[in-house]
Structure formats: structure tokens, C-alpha cells
C-alpha positions in Angstrom: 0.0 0.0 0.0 1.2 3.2 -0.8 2.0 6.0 2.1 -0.4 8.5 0.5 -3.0 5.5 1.2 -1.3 4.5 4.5 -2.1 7.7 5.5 -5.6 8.3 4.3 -6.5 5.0 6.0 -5.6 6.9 9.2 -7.3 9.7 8.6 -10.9 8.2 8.9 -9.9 8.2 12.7 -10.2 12.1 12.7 -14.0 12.2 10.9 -12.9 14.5 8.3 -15.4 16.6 6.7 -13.4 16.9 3.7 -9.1 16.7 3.7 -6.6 17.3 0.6 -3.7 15.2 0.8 -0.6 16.3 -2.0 2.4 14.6 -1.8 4.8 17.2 -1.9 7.9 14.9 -2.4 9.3 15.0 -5.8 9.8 19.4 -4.5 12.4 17.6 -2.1 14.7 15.7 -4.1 17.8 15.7 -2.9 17.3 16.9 0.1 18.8 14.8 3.3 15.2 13.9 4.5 14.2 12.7 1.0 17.5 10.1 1.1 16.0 8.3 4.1 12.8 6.8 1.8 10.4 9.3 3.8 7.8 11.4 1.9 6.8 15.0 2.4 3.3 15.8 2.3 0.9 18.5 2.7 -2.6 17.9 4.3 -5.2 20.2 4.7 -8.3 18.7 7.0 -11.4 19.9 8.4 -12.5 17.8 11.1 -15.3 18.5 14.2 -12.3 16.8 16.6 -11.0 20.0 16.5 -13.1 21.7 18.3 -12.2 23.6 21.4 -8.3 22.6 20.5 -5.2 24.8 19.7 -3.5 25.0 16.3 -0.6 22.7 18.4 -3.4 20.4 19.9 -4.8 19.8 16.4 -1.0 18.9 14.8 -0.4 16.6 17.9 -3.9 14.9 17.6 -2.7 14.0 13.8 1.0 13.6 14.3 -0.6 10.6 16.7 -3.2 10.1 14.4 -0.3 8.7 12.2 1.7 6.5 14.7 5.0 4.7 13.0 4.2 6.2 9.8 6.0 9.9 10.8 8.7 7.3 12.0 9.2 5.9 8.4 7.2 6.5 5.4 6.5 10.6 6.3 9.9 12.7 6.7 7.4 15.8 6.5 3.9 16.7 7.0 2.9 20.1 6.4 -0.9 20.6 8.5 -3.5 22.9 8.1 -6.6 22.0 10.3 -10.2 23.8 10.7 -13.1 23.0 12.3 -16.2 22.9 9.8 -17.1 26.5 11.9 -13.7 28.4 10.8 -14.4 27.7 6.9 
């Protein structure tokens, strides 16, 4: 399975509203991260879970959200998170 699915499967967890997921990688070429085998990837999610939570409560709920795969398969994941009432 591919991380971009890996991490869409995770997602589900959060009861997105709607999410964009862009894998960002192939802009980091070269770069030491890149060398390792881990992607870099750009999510933007709207999810009621984050109601009532700080921009670095959000991040932390989906940095655990993805476990072992920030380990491994993601060097980078850029986040931008709403609640359905900030849109």
C-alpha cells in the first residue's frame, strides 16, 4: 500500500469533513530527509475533533493520528486544520 493511502486509512480516525492530501515529495529531491525513503506531504483537513483545540493540539492529535508512519514512510507533514465553523 502506498503511504499516500497508509495515510488516508488513518485519517478516517479524525472524521474529516473533507481533507486534501498532496504529496509534496518529488519538490524535495535531494534533500537529506528525501535520502532516508520518507515522503513529504501537505494535508489540509477539516474535522469537528477539532473543536475547542489549539493550532498545536490539532498537529499533535494528527501527528498521533499517524503512529509509526511519521517514524518511516512521512519525513514531513505540512498541517493545516479547521473545524467545519472556521471555513
Amino acid at each position: 500500500m502506498s503511504t499516500e493511502a497508509l495515510i488516508r486509512q488513518r485519517l478516517i480516525v479524525l472524521e474529516p469533513e473533507t481533507y486534501t492530501l498532496e504529496d509534496e515529495s518529488a519538490q524535495h529531491r535531494g534533500h537529506a530527509g528525501a535520502a532516508s525513503g520518507g515522503g513529504h506531504f501537505k494535508l489540509t483537513i477539516v474535522s469537528p475533533k477539532f473543536r475547542n483545540l489549539s493550532t498545536l493540539a490539532r498537529h499533535r492529535l494528527v501527528y498521533e493520528t499517524m503512529g509509526e508512519l511519521m517514524q518511516r514512510e512521512i519525513h514531513a507533514l505540512s498541517i493545516t486544520a479547521f473545524t467545519p465553523e472556521e471555513l
